[in-house]
N, C-alpha and C positions, 0 to 999 in steps of 0.2 A: 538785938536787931529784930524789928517787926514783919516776917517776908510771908502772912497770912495773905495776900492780895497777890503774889507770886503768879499761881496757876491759875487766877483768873486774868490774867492781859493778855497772854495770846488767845483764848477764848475771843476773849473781846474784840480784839484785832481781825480775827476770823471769820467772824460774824459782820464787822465794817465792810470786809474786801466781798463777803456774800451778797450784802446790801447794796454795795456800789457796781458789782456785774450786774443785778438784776435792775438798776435802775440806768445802766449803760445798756443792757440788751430791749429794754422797753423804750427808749430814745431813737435807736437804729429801727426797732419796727415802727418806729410812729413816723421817725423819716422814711422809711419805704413804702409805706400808705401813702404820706403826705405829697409825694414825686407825681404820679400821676394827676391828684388833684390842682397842684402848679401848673403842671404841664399846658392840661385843658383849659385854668382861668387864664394863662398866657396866649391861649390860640383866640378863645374866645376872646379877648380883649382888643385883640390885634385886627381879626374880621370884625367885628361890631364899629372899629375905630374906622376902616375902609370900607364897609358900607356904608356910612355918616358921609364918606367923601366923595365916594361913588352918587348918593342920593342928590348931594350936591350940586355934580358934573350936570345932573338932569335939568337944574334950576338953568343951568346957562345954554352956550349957542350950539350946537352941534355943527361938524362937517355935513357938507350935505356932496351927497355921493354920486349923484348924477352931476355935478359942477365941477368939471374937472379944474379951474380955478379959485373953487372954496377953500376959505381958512381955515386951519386946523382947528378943532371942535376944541370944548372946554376938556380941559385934560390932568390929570397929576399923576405924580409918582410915587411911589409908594413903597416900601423893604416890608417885607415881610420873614421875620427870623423866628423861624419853626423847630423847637425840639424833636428830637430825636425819635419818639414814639408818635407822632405826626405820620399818618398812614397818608394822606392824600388830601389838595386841598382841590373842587373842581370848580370852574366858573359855570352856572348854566350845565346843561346837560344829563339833570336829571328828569324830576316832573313838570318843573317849573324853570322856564327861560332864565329867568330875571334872577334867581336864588346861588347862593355860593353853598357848597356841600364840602362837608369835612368832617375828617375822621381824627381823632385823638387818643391813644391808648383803648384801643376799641370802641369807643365810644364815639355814632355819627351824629353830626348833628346840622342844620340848615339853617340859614337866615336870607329871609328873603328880602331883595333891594328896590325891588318895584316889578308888579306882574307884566306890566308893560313893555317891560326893554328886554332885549336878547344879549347875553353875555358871550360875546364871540371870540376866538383867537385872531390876533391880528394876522394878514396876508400882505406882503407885499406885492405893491400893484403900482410900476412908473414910479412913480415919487412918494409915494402916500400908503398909508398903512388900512387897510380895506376889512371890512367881519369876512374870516372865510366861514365853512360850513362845520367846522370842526371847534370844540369849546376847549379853554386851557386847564390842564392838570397839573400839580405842583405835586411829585411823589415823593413823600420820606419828610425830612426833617432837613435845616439850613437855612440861607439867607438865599431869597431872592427878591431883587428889583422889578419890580411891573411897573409899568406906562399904562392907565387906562384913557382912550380916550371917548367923547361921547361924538356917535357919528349917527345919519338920520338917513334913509333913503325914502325920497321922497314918491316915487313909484310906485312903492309896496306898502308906504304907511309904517316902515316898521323903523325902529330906535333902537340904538345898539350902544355896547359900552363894548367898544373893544381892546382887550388885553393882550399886549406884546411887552 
C-alpha cells in the first residue's frame, strides 16, 4: 500500500478552509461598504423621481388662494420609503425655498425644484389645505405618503408646492 500522500491532505484541507474564511471575511467587508452606498443611490433616486413630478405640478393649474371657490391645484401623491440611516428629508427651509435637503448616512445633499416656488407644510384652513409658515421634515428612515399640491397666491405673487 502507497500511503506517501497521507500527511499531505489535511494540509491541504487546511489551507482550503484558510482560503475560504478569508474570502468569506472579504465579502462581509465589501458588503458593509456597499450598504451605505445602496442606501444613498435609493434616496437619491426616489427625490430626483419627486422632483421630475413636483417640476411637473408647476406645468399645470394651481389653487388660487384668495378664491375661496378655487379647484384644487395640480396635485400627486407620492411614498416615499426611506432606509434606516436616512437622517432627515426637509422641503424648503434651508438657503433656497424651492430645494428638498437631505441627509443620508452622513452624507447631505440638495436638489433644487425651481427657485421660484416655496415649499410649504400643508395647514388646514375650512376645507382646504393652505402653505402655512413652517416647511415639512421627514426624520429617520420609513415609509411615508406625501400629497404635494401646487397652490399660487395671487396677492403676493408667490407659488407654492405644498406638502401634507
Amino acid at each position: 500500500m502507497d500511503d506517501r500522500g497521507v500527511d499531505s491532505l489535511p494540509l491541504a484541507l487546511a489551507a482550503s478552509l484558510m482560503i475560504l474564511a478569508a474570502i468569506v471575511a472579504l465579502a462581509a467587508l465589501g458588503l458593509r461598504e456597499a450598504g451605505p452606498m445602496v442606501s444613498t443611490a435609493s434616496v437619491d433616486g426616489q427625490i430626483q423621481e419627486m422632483a421630475n413630478g413636483c417640476r411637473a405640478l408647476l406645468v399645470g393649474s394651481p389653487r388660487d388662494l384668495l378664491d375661496p371657490a378655487s379647484p384644487a391645484g395640480a396635485s400627486m401623491e407620492i411614498t416615499l420609503s426611506l432606509p434606516r440611516d436616512t437622517g432627515y428629508v426637509s422641503f424648503g427651509g434651508g438657503e433656497a425655498e424651492g430645494t428638498v435637503y437631505y441627509e443620508v448616512h452622513g452624507n447631505r445633499k440638495a436638489v433644487v425644484i425651481d427657485r421660484g416656488v416655496k415649499l410649504r407644510e400643508g395647514a388646514k384652513k375650512g376645507g382646504t389645505i393652505v402653505p402655512s409658515r413652517g416647511h415639512r421634515v421627514l426624520e429617520g428612515g420609513g415609509e411615508y405618503e406625501l400629497t404635494i399640491e401646487y397652490e399660487y397666491d395671487r396677492g403676493l405673487g408667490e407659488r407654492y408646492l405644498v406638502i401634507y
